[in-house]
N, C-alpha and C positions, 0 to 999 in steps of 0.2 A: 695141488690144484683141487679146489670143489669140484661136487658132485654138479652142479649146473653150468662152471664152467667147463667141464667135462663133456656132458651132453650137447653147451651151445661148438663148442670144438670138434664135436664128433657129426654135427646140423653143418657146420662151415666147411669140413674134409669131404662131407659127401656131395655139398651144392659143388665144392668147387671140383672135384673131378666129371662132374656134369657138365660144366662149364668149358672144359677142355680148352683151356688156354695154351696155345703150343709155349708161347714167349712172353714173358715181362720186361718191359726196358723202364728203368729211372734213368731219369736226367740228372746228373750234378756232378757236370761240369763248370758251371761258372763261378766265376769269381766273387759274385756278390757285392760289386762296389759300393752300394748304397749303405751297405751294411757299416762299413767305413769300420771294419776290425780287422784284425792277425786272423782271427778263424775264419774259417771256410763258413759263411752263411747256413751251410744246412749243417753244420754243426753246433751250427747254436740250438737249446734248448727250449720245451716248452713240456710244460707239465712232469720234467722229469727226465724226458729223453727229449734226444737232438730230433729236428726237422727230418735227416735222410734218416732216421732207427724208425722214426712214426709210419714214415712213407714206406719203406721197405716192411715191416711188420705188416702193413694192408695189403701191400700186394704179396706176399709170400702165403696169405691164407685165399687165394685164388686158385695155390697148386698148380703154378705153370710148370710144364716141362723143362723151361731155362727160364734165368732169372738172372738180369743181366744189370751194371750200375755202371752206367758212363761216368768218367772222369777226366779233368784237366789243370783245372787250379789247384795249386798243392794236391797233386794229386796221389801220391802215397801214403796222406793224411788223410786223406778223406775215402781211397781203398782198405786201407787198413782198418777205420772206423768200422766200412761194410761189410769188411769179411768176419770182423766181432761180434756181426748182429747176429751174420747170416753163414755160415763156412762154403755153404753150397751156390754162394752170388761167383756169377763170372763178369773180373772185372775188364770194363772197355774202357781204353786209352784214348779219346779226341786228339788227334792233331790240332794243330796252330792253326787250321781253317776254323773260321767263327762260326756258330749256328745251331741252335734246334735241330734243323733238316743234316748236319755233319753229322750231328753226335749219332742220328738213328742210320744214317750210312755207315759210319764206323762197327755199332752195334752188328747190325745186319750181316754186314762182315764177318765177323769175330763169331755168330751163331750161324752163321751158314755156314764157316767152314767143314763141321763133321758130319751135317747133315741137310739137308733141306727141310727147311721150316713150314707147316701146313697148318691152316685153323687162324684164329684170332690170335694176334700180338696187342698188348695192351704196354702204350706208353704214358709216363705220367714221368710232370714234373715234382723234382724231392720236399721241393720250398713251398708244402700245402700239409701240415702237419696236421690236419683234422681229416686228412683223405679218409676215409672209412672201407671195411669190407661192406657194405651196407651198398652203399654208393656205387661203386667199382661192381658187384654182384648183379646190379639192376643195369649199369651200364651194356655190359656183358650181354643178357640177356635180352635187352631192348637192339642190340648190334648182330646177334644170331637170329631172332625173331622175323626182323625185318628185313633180312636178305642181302645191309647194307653192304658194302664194299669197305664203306668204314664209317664210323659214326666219333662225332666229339661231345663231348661231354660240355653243356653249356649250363651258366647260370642269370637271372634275370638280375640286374644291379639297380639301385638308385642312381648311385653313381657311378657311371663304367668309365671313367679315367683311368689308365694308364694298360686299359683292359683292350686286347684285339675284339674286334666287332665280329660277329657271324652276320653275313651277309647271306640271303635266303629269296628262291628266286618266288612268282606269284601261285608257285602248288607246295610252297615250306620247303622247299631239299633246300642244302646247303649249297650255295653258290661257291664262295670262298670265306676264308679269314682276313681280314685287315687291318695288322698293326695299326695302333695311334697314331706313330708319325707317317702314316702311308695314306691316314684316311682322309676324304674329302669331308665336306659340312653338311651333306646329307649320312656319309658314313657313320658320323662322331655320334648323330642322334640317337643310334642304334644303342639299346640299355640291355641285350642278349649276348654277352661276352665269353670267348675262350677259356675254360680252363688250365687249358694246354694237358690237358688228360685224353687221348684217344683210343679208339679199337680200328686194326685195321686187319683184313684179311692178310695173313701174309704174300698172298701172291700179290695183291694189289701192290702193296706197302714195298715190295721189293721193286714195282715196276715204276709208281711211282716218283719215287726218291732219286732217281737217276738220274733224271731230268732238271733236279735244284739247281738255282745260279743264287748270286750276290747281287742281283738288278732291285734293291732295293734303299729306305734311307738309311740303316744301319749295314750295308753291306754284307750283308749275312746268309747264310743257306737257310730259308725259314722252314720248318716244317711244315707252317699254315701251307703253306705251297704244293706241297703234295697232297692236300686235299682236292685243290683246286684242280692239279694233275691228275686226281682218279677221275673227276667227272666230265673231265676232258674223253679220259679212256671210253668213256658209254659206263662205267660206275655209280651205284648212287654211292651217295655221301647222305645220312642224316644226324641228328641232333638228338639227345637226350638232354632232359634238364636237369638237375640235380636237384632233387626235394630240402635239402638242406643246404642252404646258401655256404652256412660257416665251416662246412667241410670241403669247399673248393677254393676257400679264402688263402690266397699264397700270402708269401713275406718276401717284400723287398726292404727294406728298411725295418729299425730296431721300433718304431713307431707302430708300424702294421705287428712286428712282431709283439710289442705290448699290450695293444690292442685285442688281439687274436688269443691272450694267452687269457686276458681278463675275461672276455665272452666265454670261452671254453672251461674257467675256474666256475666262474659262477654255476652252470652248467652241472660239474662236478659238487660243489655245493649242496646245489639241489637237489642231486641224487643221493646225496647219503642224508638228506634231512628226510626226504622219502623213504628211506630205510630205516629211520629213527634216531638219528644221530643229530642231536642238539647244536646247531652252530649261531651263537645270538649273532653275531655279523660277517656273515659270508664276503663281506666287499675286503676286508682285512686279514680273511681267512684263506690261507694257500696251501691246496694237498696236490698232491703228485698221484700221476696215476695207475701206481703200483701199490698204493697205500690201504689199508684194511683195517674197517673202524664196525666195530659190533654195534648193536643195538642199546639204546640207553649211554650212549657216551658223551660228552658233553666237552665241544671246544671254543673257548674263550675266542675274545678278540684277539688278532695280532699274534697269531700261530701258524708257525710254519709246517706242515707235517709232510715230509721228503722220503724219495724211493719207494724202499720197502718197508714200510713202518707199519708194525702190526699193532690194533689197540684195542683190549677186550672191555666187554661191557661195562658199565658205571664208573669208568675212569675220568676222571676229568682235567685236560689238557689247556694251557694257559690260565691268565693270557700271556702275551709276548712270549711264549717258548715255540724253540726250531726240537723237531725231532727227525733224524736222520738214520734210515736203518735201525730206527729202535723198537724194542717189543714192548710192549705195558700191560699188564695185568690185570685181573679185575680188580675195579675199585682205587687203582692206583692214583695220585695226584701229581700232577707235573706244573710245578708256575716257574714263570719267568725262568726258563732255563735251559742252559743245550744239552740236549740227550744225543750221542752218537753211538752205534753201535753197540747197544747193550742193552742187558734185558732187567726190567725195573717189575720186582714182584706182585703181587696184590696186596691193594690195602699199603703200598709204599708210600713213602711220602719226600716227595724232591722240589729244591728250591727253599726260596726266591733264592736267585741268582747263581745257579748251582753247574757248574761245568762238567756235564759226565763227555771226558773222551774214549776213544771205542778201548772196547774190552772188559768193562763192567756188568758183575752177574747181582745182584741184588733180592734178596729171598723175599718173602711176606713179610711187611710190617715192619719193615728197616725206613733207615730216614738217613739222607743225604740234606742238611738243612743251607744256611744259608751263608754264602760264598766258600760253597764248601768243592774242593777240584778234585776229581777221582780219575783213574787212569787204572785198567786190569786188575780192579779192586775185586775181590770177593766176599760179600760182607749177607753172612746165614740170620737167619730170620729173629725179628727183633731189636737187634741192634742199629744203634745211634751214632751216626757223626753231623750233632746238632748245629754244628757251625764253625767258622773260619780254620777249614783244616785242608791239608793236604794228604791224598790216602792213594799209594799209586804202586804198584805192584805187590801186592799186599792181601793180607786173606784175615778174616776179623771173625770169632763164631759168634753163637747163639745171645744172644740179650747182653752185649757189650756197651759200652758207653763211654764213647770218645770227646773229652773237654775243650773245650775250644784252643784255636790257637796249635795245633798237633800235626805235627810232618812227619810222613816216613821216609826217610832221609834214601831214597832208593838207587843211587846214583853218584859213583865213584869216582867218575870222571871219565871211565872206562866202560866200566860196564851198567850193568841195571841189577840191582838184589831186590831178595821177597822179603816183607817183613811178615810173622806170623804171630797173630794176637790172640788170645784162647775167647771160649765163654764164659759170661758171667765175670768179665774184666771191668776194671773201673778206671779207667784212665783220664792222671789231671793234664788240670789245662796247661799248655804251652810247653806238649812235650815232646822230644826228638827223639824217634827210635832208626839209629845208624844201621839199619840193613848189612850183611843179613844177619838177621836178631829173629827170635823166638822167644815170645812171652804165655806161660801154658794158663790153666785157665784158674777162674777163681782171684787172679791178680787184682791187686790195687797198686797203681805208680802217682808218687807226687807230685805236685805241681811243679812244673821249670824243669823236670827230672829229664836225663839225656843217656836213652837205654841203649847201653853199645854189646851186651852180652845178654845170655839165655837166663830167666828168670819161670824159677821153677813153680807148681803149681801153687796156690795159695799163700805167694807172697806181698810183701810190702815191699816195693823198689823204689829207690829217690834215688836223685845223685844230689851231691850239697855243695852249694857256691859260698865261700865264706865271705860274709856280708862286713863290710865297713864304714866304720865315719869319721870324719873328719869335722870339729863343731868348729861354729866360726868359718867358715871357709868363706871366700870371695873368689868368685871366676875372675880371670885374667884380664877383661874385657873394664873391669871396676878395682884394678889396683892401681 
């Protein structure tokens, strides 16, 4: 970790133990039907990480005393996903009753039993993958400020379709929420919608949640309900807006999720172009946001750059290459080609159309050229595999140079062998070295040669196919 990520980390530990959140609750339990997949909706991805890793990463930098992840639909898929992010999430099981308002009863449950809960409890839905500490920090603070009882977190829409309205009575408190299909045609007008992100006092929020039913058109325990239920009590209830629409933007559908992921790349885009990093077309250009791009680097059109992909200054990446967990070096060049898991030296030079699978360490000024497949290759500074070769468990030294056409035959049927090639080797085209073989340095091998034994330093290896003809001949096709 940087030194500024460092410091904004140790700015975010201290707001948030200020902030003294007793409880966190995520929601994600539902099924996601819209989504119309096998996976669980907030495990679908977006910049890199799933919808529930986004959301839970925001709220976990609040520093609540418990931190809790409802679940229900495949729901050991999608506890197991939480407890990956987080070791310290307690998960909650929903029962077969439907609801919003269930899942924070069940919640509430399951953290009340070892203690009673006091201070602000913050709930938020999983399937809002731009949630922010930013956000969530101010919401906090605008819900202790104001003395509310509980406060929701709202955003203003053009379009508030499919969005519950905040209904507000004539001094701004919140009245209630009301779902879309609940609302009347004075309701629909309202453009000030749910995020379904709240702060509630816990003593509120326990009293309540009690009172939920299903008298509604999706028969469900809503939580908007208990809003309604605190101001009933003599509670206020107020509203925060969210300064940034696109961080309270949920996914229901793989549309919104498309949608959502494009605004937020762009976004990222523009941050590293602010930082100095050359990207002629951001609209075709996808980084993840675990990715780390120095100053002076330059990415082509139609680049993909995934996870943890590290890229030092004046490298320059595509176009059309994916890089996945890989590192690149100064000055290095990457076209058209997938880089996984491995680390490409400075001043390298990879591609067109070059398949590095993981486990490739490649020194300065080596060249992986074109259609060329590597796999836990090791190949020391200088040397060449300029084209159509195969190099895959295998270690290559200093200023070698591999002829096109060249396999290391790695692969027994059984097992996987190394092949070892010296420096300062000269290796012809279209040659098979039968693992495990060691060739020391200084060698020269012939063209078509098929090296099945240890070839010692400064030789000449061939193998020899005894060549024939037959004059006059006519294929069978023409006699």
């Amino acid at each position: 970790m940087n030194d500024s990520r460092k410091a904004s980390k140790s700015v975010h530990d201290g707001e948030a133990r200020r902030l003294g959140v007793s409880a966190a609750i995520v929601l994600a339990a539902g099924d996601g039907t819209r989504m119309r997949s096998d996976t669980p909706k907030v495990l679908h991805q977006l910049g890199g990480r799933t919808l529930l890793n986004r959301v839970v990463s925001s709220v976990r930098q609040l520093n609540p005393d418990r931190l809790a992840v409802v679940v229900h639909y495949q729901a050991e898929r999608v506890a197991d996903a939480a407890l990956s992010y987080d070791s310290g999430i307690t998960i909650v099981r929903q029962d077969d009753i439907p609801g919003t308002g269930r899942a924070v009863q069940c919640a509430m449950k399951t953290l009340g039993e070892d203690e009673r809960l006091a201070g602000p409890v913050l709930i938020a839905a999983s399937d809002m993958p731009l949630l922010d500490f930013t956000t969530l920090q101010a919401l906090i603070h605008s819900h202790v400020e104001s003395g509310n009882g509980a406060t929701v977190l709202t955003a203003r829409l053009d379009n508030p379709t499919g969005y519950g309205r905040i209904i507000r009575d004539q001094q701004g408190n919140v009245l209630r929420i009301v779902e879309q299909k609940d609302a009347n045609s004075t309701e629909l007008a309202v453009h000030e919608v749910n995020t379904s992100v709240y702060v509630f006092d816990a003593d509120v929020l326990g009293t309540s949640i009690e009172g939920l039913d299903d008298d509604n058109a999706q028969g469900e325990f809503y939580l908007t309900d208990a809003l309604e239920q605190a101001t009933q009590n003599g509670r206020q209830v107020g509203a925060f807006a969210a300064p940034d629409a696109l961080a309270v933007e949920g996914v229901n559908d793989r549309i919104q999720l498309a949608n959502l992921a494009k605004a937020h790349n762009r976004r990222v885009c523009e941050e590293w172009m602010l930082k100095g990093v050359t990207i002629l077309d951001p609209e075709t250009t996808w980084i993840d946001d675990e990715v780390e791009i120095a100053q002076d680097v330059t990415v082509l059109p139609g680049s993909f750059l995934q996870r943890h992909t590290v890229i030092a200054s004046h490298a320059v990446i595509g176009p059309y290459t994916t890089l996945i967990d890989a590192r690149i070096d100064e000055g290095a060049t990457v076209e058209r080609s997938r880089v996984q898991d491995s680390h490409i030296g400075a001043e390298a030079s990879i591609g067109p159309w070059t398949y590095m699978r993981p486990g490739n360490e490649l020194k300065e000024q080596t060249k992986a050229g074109a259609f060329v497949e590597m796999k836990k290759a090791h190949i020391d500074r200088g040397s060449k595999v300029p084209h159509l070769s195969y190099i895959g468990d295998a270690h290559i030294g200093e200023h070698s140079n591999v002829g096109g056409g060249t396999i290391t035959a790695n692969y027994d049927g059984v097992h996987k062998h190394r092949t070892q090639i010296g420096s300062h080797v000269h290796v012809g085209a279209d040659n098979v070295f039968v693992a495990p073989v060691e060739v020391g340095d200084g060698v020269t091998t012939g063209a078509g040669s098929v090296i099945r034994h240890q070839v010692s330093d400064g030789s000449l290896a061939y193998s020899e196919n005894t060549q024939h003809e037959k004059k006059n001949w006519k294929p069978a096709w023409e006699r």
